[in-house]
N, CA and C of each residue as an Amber inpcrd file, in Angstrom:
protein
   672
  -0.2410000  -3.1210000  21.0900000  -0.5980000  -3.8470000  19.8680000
  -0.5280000  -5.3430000  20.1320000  -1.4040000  -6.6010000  19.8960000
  -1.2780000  -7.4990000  19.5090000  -0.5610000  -7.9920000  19.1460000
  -0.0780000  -9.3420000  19.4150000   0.9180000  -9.8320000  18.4710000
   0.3740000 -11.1600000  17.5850000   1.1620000 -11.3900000  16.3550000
   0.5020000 -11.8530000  15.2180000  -0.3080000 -13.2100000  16.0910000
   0.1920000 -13.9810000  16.7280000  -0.5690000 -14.9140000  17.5880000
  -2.0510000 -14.7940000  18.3760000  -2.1470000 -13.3230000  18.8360000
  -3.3660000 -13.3020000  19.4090000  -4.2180000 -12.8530000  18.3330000
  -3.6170000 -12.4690000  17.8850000  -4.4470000 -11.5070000  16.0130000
  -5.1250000 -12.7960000  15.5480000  -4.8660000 -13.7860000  15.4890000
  -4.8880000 -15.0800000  14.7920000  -6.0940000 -15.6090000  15.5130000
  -5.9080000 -15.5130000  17.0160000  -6.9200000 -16.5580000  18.0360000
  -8.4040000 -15.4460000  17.6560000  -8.0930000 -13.9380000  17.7790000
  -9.3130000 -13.0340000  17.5450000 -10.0970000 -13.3770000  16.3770000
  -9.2100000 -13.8450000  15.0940000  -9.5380000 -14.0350000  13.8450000
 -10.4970000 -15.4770000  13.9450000 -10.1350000 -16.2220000  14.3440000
 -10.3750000 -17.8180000  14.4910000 -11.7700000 -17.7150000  15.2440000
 -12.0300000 -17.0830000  16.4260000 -13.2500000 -16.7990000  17.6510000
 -14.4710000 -16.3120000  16.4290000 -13.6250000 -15.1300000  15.6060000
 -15.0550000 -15.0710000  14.6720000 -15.2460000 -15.9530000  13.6730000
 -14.1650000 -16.0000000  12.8410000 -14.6900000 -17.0520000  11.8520000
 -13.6270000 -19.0230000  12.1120000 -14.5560000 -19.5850000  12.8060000
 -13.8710000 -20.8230000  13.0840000 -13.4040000 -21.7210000  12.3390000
 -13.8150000 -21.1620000  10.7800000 -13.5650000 -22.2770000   9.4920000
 -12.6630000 -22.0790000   8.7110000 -11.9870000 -20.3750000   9.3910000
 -11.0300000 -19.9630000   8.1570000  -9.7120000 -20.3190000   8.3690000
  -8.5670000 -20.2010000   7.1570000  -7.1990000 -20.6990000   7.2060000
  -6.1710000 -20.0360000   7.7760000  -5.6730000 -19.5780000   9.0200000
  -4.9580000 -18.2490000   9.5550000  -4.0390000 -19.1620000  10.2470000
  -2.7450000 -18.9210000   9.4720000  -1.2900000 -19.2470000  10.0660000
  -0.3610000 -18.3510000  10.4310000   0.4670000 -18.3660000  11.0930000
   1.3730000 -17.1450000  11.3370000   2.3640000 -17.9740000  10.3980000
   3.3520000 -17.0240000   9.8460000   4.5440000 -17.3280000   9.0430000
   5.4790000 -16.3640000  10.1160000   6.6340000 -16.7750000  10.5650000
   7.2900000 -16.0840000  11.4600000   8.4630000 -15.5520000  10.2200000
   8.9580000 -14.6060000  10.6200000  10.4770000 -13.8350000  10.1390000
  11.3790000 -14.2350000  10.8010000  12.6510000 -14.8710000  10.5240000
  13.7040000 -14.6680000  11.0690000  14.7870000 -13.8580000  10.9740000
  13.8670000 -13.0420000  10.6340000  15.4980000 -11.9010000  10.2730000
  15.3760000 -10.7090000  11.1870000  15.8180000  -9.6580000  11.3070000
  16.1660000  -8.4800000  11.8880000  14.6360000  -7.7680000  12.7940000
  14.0570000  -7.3640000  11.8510000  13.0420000  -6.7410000  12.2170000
  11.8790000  -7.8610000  12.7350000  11.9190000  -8.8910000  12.5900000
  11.1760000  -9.7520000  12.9720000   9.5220000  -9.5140000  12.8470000
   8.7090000  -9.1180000  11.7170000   7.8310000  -8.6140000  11.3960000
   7.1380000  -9.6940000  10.8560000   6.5850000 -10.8780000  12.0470000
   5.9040000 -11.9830000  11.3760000   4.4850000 -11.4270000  10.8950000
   4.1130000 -12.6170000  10.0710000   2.3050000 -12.2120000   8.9260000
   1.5180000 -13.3750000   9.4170000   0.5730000 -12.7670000   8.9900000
  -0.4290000 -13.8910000   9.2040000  -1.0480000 -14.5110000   6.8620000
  -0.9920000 -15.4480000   7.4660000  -1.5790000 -16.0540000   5.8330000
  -2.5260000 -16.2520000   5.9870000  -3.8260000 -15.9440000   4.7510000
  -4.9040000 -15.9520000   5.2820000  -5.0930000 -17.0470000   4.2280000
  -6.2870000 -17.9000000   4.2770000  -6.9980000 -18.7580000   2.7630000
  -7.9810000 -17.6010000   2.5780000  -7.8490000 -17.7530000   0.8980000
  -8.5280000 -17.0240000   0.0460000  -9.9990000 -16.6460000   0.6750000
 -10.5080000 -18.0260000   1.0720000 -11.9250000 -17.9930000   1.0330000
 -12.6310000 -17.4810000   1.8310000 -11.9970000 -16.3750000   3.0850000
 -12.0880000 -15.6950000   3.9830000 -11.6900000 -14.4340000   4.1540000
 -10.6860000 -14.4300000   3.2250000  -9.6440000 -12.8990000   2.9510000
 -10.5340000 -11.8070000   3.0470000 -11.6310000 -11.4860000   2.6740000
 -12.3190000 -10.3230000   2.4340000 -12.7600000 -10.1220000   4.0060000
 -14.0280000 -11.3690000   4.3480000 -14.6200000 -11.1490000   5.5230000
 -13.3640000 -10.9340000   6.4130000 -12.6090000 -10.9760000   6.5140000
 -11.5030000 -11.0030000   7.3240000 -10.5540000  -9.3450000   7.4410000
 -10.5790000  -9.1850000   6.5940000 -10.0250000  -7.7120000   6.5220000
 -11.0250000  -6.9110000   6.6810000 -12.5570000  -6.9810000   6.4140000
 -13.4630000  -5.8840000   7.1440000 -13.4940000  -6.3130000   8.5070000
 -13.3580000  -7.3390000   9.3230000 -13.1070000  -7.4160000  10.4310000
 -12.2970000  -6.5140000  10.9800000 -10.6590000  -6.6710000  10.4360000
  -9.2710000  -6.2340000  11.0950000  -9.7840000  -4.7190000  11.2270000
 -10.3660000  -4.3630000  10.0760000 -10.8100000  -3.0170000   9.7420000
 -11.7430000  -2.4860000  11.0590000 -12.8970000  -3.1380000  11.1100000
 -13.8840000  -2.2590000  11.7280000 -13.7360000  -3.2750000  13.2910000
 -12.3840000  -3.8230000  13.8410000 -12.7690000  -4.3350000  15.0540000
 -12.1570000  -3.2960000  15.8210000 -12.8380000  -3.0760000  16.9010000
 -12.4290000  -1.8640000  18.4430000 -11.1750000  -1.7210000  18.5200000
 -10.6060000  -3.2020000  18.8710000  -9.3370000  -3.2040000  19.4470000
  -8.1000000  -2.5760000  18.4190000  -7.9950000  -3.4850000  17.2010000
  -7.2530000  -3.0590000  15.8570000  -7.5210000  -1.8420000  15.0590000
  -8.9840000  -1.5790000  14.5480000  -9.2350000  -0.6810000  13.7740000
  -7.7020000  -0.2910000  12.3790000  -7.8790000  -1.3960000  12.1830000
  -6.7880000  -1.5050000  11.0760000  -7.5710000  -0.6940000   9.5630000
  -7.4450000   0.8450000   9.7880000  -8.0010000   1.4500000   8.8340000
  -7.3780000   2.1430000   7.5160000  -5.9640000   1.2820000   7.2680000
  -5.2020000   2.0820000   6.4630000  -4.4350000   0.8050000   6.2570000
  -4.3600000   0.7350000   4.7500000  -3.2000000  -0.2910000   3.5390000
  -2.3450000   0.4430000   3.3320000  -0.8840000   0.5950000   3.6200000
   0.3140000   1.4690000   3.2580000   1.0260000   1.1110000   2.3850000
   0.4890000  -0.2330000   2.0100000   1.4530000  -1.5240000   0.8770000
   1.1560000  -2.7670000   0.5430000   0.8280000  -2.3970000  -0.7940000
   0.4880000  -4.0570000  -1.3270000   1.8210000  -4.4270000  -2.0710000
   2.3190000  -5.2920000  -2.0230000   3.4540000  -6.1450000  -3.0820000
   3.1830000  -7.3180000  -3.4370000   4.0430000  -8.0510000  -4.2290000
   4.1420000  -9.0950000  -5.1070000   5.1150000 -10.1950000  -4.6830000
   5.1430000 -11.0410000  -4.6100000   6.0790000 -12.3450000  -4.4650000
   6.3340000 -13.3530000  -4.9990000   7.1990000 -13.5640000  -6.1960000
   6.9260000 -14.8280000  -6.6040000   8.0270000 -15.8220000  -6.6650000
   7.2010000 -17.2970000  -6.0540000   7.8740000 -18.1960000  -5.3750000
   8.0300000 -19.3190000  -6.2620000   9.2280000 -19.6860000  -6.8020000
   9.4630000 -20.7790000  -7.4540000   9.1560000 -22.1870000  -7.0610000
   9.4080000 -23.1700000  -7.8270000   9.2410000 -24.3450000  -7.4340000
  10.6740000 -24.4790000  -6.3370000  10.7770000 -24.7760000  -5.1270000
  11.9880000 -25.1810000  -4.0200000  11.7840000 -26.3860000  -3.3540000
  12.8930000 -27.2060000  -3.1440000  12.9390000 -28.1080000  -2.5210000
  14.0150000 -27.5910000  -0.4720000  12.9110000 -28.2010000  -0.0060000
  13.5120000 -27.6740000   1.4930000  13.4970000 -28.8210000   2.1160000
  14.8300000 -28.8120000   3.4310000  15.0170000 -30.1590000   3.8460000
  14.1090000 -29.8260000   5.3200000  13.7950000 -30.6960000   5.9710000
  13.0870000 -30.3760000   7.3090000  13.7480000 -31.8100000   8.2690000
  13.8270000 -31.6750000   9.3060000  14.5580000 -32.4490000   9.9140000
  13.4420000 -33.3250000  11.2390000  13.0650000 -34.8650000  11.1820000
  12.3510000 -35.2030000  12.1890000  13.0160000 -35.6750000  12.7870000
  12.4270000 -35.6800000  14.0800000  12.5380000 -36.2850000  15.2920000
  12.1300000 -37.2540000  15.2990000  12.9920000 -38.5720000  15.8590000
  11.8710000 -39.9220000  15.9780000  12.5950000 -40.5690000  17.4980000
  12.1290000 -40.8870000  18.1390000  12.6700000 -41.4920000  19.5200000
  12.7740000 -43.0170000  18.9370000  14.0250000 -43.2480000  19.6780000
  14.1190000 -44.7610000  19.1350000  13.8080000 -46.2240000  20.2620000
  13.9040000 -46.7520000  20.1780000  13.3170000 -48.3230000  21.0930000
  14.4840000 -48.0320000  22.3540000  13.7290000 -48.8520000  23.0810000
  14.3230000 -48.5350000  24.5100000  15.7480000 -49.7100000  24.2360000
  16.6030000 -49.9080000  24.8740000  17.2650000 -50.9640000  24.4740000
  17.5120000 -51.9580000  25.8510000  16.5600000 -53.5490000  26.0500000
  17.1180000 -53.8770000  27.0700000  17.7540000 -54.3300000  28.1160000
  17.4460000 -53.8610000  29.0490000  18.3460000 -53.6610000  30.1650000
  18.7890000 -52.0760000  30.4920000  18.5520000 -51.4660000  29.6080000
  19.0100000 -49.7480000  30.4410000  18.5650000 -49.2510000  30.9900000
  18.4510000 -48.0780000  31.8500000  18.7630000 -47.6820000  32.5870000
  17.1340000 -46.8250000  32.2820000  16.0900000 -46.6880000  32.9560000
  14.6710000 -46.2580000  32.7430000  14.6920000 -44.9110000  32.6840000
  15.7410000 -44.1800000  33.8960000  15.8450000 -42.6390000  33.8720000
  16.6220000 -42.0670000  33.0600000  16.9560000 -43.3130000  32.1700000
  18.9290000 -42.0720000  31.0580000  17.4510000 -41.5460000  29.9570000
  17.8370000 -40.5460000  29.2920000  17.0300000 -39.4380000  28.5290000
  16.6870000 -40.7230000  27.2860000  15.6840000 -40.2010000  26.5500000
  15.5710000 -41.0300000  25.6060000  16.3390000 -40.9130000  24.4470000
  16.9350000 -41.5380000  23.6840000  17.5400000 -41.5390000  22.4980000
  16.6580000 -41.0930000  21.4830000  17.4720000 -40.4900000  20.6870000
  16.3480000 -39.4210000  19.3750000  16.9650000 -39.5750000  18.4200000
  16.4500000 -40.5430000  17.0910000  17.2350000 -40.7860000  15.7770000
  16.5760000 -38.7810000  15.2450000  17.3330000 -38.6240000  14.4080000
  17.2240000 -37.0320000  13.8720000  17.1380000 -37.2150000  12.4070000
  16.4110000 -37.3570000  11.5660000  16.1450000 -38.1200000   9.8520000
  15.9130000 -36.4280000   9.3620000  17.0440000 -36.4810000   8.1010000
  16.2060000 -35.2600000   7.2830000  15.1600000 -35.6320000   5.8350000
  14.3690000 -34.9230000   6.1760000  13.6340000 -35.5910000   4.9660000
  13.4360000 -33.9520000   3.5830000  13.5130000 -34.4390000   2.5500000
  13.5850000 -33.2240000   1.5600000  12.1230000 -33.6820000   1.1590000
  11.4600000 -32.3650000   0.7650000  10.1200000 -31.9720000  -0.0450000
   9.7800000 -31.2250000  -0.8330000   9.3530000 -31.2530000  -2.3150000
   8.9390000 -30.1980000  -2.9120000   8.1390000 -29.3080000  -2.4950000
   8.3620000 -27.9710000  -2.5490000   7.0800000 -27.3640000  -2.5010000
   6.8870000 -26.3240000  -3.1340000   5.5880000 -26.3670000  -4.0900000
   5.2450000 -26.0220000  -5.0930000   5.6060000 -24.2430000  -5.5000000
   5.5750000 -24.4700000  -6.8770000   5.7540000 -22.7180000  -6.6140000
   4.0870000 -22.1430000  -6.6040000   4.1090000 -20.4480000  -6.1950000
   2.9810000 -20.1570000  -6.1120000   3.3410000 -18.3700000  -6.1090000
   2.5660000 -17.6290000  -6.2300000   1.9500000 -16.0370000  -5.9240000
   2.2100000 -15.6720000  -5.0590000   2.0890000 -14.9130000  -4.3040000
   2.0480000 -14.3470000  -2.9000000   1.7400000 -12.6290000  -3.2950000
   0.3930000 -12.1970000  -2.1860000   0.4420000 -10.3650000  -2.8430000
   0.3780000 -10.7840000  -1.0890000   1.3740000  -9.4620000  -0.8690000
   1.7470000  -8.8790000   1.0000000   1.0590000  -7.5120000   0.9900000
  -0.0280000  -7.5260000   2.4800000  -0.5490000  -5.8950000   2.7050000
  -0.2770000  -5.6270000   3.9880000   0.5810000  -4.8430000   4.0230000
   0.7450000  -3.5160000   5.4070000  -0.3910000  -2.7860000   5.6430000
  -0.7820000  -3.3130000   6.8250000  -1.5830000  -2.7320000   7.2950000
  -1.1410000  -2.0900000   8.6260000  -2.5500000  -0.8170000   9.1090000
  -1.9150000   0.1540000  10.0060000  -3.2430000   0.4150000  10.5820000
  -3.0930000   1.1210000  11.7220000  -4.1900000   1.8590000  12.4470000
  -3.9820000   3.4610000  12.7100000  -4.2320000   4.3140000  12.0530000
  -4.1890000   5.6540000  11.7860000  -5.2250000   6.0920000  12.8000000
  -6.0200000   5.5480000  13.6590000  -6.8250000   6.1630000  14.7600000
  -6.1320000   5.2840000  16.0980000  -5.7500000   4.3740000  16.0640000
  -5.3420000   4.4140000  17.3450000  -3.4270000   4.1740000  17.3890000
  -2.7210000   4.6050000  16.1670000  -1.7450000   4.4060000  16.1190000
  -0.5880000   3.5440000  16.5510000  -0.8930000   2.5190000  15.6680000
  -0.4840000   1.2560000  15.6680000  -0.3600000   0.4010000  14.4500000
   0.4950000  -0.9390000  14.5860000   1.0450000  -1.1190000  13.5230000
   2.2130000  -1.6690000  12.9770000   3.1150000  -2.0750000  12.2410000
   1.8890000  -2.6470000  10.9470000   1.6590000  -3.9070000  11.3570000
   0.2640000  -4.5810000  10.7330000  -0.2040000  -5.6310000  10.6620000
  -0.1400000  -6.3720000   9.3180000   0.9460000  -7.5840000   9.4210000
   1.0780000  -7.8870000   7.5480000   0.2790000  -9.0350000   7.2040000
  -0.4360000  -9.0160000   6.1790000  -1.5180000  -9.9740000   5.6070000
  -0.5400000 -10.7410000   4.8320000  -1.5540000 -12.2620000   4.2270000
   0.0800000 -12.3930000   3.1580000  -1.8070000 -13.4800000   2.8290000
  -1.6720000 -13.4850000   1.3870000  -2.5700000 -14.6030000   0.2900000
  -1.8770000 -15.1110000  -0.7410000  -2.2370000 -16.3830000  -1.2410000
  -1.4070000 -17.0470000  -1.9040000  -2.2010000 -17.4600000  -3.3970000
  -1.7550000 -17.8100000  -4.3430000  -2.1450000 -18.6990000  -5.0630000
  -2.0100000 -20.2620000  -5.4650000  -2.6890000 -20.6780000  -5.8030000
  -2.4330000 -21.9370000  -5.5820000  -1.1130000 -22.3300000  -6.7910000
  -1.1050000 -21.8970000  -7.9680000   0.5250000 -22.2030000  -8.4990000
   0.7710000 -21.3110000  -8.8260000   1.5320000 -21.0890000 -10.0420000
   2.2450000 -19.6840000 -10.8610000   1.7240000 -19.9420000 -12.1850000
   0.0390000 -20.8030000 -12.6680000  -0.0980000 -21.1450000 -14.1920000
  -1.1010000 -20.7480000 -13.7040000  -1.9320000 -21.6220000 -14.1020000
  -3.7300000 -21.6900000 -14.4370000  -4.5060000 -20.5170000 -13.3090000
  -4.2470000 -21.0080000 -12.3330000  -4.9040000 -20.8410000 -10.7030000
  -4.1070000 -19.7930000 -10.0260000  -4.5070000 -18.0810000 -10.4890000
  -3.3620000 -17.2550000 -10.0310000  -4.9260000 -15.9400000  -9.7260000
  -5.5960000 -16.8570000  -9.1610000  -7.0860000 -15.6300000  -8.8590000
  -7.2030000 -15.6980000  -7.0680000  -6.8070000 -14.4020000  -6.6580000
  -6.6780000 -13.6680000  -5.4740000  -8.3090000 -12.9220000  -5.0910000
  -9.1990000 -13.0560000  -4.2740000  -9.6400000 -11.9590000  -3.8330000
  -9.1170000 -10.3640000  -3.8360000  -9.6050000  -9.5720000  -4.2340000
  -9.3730000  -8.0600000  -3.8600000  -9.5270000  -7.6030000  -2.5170000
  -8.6790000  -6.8870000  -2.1480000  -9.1790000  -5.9300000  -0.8310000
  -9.5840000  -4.6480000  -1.0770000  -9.2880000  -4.3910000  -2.1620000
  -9.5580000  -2.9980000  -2.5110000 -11.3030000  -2.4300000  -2.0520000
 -12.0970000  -3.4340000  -1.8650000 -13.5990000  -2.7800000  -1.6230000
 -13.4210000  -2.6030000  -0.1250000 -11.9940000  -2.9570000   0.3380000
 -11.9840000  -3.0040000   1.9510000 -11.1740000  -1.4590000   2.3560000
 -10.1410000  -1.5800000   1.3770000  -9.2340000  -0.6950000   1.8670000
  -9.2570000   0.0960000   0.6190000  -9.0350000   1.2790000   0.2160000
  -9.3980000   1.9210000  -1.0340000  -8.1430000   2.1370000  -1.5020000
  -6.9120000   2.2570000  -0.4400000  -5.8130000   2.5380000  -1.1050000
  -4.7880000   0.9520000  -1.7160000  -5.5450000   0.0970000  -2.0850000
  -5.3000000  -0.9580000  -2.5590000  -5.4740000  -1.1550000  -3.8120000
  -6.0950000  -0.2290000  -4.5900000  -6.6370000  -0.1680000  -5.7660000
  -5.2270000   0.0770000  -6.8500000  -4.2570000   0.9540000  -7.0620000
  -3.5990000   0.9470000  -7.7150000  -2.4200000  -0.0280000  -7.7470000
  -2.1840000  -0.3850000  -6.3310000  -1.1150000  -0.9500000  -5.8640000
  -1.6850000  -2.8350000  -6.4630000  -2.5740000  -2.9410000  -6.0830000
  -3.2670000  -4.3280000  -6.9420000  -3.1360000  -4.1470000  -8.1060000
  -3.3220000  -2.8650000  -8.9800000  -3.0100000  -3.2350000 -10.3440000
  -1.5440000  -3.5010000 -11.1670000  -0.7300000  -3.2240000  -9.9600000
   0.7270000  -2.7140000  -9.8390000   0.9310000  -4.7350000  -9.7720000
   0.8130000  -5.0740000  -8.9210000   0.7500000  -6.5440000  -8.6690000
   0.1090000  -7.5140000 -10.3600000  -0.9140000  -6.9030000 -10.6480000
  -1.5040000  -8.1070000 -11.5390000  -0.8440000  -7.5240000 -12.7710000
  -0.2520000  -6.1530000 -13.2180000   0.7320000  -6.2800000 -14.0170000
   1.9340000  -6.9760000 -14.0660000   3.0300000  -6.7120000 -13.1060000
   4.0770000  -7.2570000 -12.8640000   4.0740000  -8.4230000 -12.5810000
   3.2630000  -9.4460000 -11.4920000   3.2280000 -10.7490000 -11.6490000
   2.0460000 -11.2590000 -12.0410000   0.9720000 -10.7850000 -12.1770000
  -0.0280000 -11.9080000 -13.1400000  -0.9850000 -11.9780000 -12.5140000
  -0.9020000 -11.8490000 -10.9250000  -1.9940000 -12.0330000 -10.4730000
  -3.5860000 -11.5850000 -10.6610000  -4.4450000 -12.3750000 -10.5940000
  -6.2290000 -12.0460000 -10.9380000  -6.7860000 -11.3610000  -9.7200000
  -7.1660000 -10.6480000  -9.6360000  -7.3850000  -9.9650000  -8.1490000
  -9.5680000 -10.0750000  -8.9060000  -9.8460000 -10.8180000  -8.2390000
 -11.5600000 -10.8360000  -8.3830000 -12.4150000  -9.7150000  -7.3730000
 -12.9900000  -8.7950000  -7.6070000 -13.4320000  -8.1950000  -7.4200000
 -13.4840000  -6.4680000  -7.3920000 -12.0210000  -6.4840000  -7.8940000
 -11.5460000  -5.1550000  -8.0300000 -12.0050000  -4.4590000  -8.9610000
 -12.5340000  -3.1000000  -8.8040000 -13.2610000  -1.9530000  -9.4450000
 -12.3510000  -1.7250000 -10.7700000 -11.0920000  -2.3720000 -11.7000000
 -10.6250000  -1.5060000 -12.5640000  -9.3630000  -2.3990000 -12.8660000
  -9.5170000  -3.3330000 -12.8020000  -7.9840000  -4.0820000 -13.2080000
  -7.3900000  -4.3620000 -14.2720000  -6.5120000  -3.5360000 -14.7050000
  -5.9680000  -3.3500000 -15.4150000  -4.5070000  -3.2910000 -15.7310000
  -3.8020000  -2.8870000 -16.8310000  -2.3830000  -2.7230000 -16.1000000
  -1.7710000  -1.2350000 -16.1030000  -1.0370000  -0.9730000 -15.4900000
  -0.7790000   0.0190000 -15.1670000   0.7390000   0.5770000 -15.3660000
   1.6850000  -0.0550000 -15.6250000   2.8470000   0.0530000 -15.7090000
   2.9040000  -0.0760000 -17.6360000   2.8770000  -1.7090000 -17.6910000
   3.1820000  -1.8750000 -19.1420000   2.1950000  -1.3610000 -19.7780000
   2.1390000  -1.5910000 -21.2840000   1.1750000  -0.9440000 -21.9960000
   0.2830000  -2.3680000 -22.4360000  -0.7740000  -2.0360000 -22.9870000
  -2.0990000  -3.2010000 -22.7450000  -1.3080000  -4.0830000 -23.5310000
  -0.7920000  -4.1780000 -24.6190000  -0.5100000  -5.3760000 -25.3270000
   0.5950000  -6.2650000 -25.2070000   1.2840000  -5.8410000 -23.7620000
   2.2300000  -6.3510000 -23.5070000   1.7010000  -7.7800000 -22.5850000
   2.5600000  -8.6840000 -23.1670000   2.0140000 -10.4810000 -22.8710000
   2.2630000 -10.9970000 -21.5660000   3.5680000 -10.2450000 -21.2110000
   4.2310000 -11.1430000 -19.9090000   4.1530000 -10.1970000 -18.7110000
   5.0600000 -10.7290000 -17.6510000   4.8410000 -10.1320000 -15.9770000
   6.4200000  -9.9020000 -15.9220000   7.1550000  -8.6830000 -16.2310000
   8.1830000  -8.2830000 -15.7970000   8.9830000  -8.8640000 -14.5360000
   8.2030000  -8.8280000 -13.2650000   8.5520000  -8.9670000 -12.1960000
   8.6180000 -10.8140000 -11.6740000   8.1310000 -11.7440000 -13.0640000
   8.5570000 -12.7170000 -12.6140000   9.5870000 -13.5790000 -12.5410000
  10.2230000 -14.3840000 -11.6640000  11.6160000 -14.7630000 -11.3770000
  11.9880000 -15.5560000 -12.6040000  11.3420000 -15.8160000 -13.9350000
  11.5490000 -16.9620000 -15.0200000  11.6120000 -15.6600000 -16.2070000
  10.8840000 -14.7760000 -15.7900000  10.7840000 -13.8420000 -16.6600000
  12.2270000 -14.0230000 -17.3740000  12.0190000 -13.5020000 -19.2140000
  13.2850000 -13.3360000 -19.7920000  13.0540000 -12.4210000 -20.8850000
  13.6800000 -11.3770000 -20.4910000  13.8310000 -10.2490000 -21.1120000
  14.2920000 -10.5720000 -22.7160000  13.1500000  -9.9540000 -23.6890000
  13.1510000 -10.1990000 -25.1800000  14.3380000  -9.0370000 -25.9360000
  14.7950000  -9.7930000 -26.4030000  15.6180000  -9.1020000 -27.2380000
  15.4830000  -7.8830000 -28.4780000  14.3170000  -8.6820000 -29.0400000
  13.2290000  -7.9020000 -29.9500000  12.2270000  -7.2310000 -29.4580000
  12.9920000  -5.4210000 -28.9660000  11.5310000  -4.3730000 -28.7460000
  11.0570000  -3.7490000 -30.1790000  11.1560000  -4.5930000 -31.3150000
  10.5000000  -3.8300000 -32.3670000   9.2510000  -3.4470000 -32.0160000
   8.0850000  -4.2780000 -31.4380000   6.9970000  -4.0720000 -31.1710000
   6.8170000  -3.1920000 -29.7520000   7.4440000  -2.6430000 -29.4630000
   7.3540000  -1.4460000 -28.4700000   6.9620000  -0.0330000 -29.1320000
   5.9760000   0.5990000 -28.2910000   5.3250000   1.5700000 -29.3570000
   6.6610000   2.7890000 -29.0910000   7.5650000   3.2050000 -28.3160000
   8.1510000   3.7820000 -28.4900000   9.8160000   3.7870000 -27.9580000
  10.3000000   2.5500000 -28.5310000  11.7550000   2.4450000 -27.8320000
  12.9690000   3.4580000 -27.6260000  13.5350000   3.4670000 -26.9920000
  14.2910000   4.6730000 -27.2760000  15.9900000   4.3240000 -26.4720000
  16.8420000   4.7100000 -26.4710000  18.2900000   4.7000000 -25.7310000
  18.5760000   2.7230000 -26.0260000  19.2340000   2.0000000 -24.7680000
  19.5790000   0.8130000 -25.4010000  18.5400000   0.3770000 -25.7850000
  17.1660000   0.2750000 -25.3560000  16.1270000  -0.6180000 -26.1810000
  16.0240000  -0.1430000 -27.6690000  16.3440000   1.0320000 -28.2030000
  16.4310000   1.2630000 -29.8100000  17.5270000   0.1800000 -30.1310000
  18.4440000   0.4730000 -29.2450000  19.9190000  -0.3980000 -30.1190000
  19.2820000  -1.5110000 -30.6750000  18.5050000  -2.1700000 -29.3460000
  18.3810000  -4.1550000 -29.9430000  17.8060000  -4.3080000 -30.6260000
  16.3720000  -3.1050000 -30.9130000  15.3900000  -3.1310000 -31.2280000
  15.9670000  -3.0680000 -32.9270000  17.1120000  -2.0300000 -33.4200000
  17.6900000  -1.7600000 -34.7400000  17.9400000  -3.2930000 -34.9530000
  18.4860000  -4.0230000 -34.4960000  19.5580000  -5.2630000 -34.6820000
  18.0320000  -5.9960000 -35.4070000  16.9900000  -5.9580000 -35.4590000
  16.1200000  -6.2600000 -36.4070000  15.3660000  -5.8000000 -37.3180000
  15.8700000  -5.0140000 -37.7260000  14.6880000  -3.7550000 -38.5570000
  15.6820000  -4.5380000 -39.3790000  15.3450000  -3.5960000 -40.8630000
  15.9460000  -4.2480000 -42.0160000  16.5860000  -3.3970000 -42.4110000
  17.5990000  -3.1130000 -43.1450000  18.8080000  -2.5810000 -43.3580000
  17.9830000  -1.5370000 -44.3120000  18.0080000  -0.2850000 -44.0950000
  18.0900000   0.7540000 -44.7430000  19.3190000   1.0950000 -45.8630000
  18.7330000   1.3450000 -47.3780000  19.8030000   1.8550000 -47.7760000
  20.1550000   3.0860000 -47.8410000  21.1750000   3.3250000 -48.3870000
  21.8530000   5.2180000 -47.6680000  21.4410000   5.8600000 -48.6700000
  21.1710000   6.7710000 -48.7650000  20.2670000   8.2350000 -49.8630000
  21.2710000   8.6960000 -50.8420000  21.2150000   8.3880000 -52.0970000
  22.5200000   9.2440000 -52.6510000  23.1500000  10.4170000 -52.2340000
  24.2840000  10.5200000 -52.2050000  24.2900000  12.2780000 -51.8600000
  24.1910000  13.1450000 -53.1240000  23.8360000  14.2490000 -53.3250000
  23.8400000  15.1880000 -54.3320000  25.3990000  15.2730000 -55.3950000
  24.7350000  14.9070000 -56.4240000  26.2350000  15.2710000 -57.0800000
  26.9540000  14.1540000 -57.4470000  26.4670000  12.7230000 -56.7620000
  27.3740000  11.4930000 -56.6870000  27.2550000  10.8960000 -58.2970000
  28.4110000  10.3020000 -59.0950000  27.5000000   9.4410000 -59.9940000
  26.9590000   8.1310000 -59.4830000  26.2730000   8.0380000 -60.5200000
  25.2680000   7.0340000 -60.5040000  25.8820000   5.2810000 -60.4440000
């Protein structure tokens, strides 16, 4: 199998204009992705799909990611002035500056991909949106990979995302009239499920704490 680096140079040879970064993992399994820009995502996955070498013919997993607004420090390097009279061969001196940056929040849908004919695997995609408001419209893969279809709707319920081109998007979890994205990190769980078509166990409890006070039925026999 390839590794995400040469995946990248194969990607680049065909299409020379598109956005393909590796994002590395540092953790355990070390299962770096490649990020694709939107504006290639499609042509790009019928590639992975129908090229010799990969034949990446199987989506095992689409998910959701959503990335807040974070500030991260990054640390430069700057070599500093010679000072003189020293010594030409001593190493150069390196001031080390950290500098902090916002960076924006945004979307993220992740696809596992696999090769079920030449058994191999996985290959992880990763697309972004440009924030978490206005601008949350993703290409579909689903006309690429078929088993992307529910799992995308699974995504644009829970976080919001617009998947353009998909055969059926809809939601699939909540029920249609529900407003928000469960699965987002700001998300805040409403207190009031009156408007739930069928609450039941603690969501009845909270849901009572607003109904309006029922009064109690006489009992038989009581006076008046």
């Amino acid at each position: 199998m390839e590794t995400p680096e040469q995946i990248r140079e194969r990607i680049l040879a065909r299409f020379p204009g598109a956005e393909v970064n590796v994002v590395t993992n540092p953790g355990p399994a070390a299962q770096h992705s490649l990020l694709l820009g939107a504006a290639h995502a499609v042509a790009i996955a019928v590639f992975l799909r129908d090229d010799p070498v990969l034949r990446l013919d199987t989506c095992s997993n689409v998910t959701g990611v959503d990335w807040l607004d974070r500030e991260i420090v990054e640390t430069v390097r700057k070599p500093l002035p010679t000072e003189p009279g020293s010594d030409p061969a001593a190493p150069a001196r390196i001031l080390e500056e950290k500098i902090k940056r916002l960076v924006p929040g945004h979307l993220e849908v992740v696809y596992h991909l696999y090769s079920v004919a030449l058994k191999q695997g996985p290959v992880i995609l990763r697309l972004r949106t440009f924030d978490r408001g206005a601008n949350v419209t993703l290409p579909s893969l689903t006309p690429v990979w078929r088993a992307c279809e529910f799992q995308e709707r699974e995504v644009f319920d829970l976080y919001g995302v617009k998947f353009t081109g998909h055969p059926d998007l809809r939601r699939i979890l909540m029920w249609d009239e529900f407003q928000h994205h469960p699965m987002r990190k700001d998300y805040v769980e409403p207190d009031d499920y009156e408007w739930e078509p069928t609450p039941h166990d603690a969501v009845l409890d909270k849901a009572r704490r607003h109904y309006p006070a029922t009064p109690a039925a006489p009992q038989e026999g009581a006076a008046p």
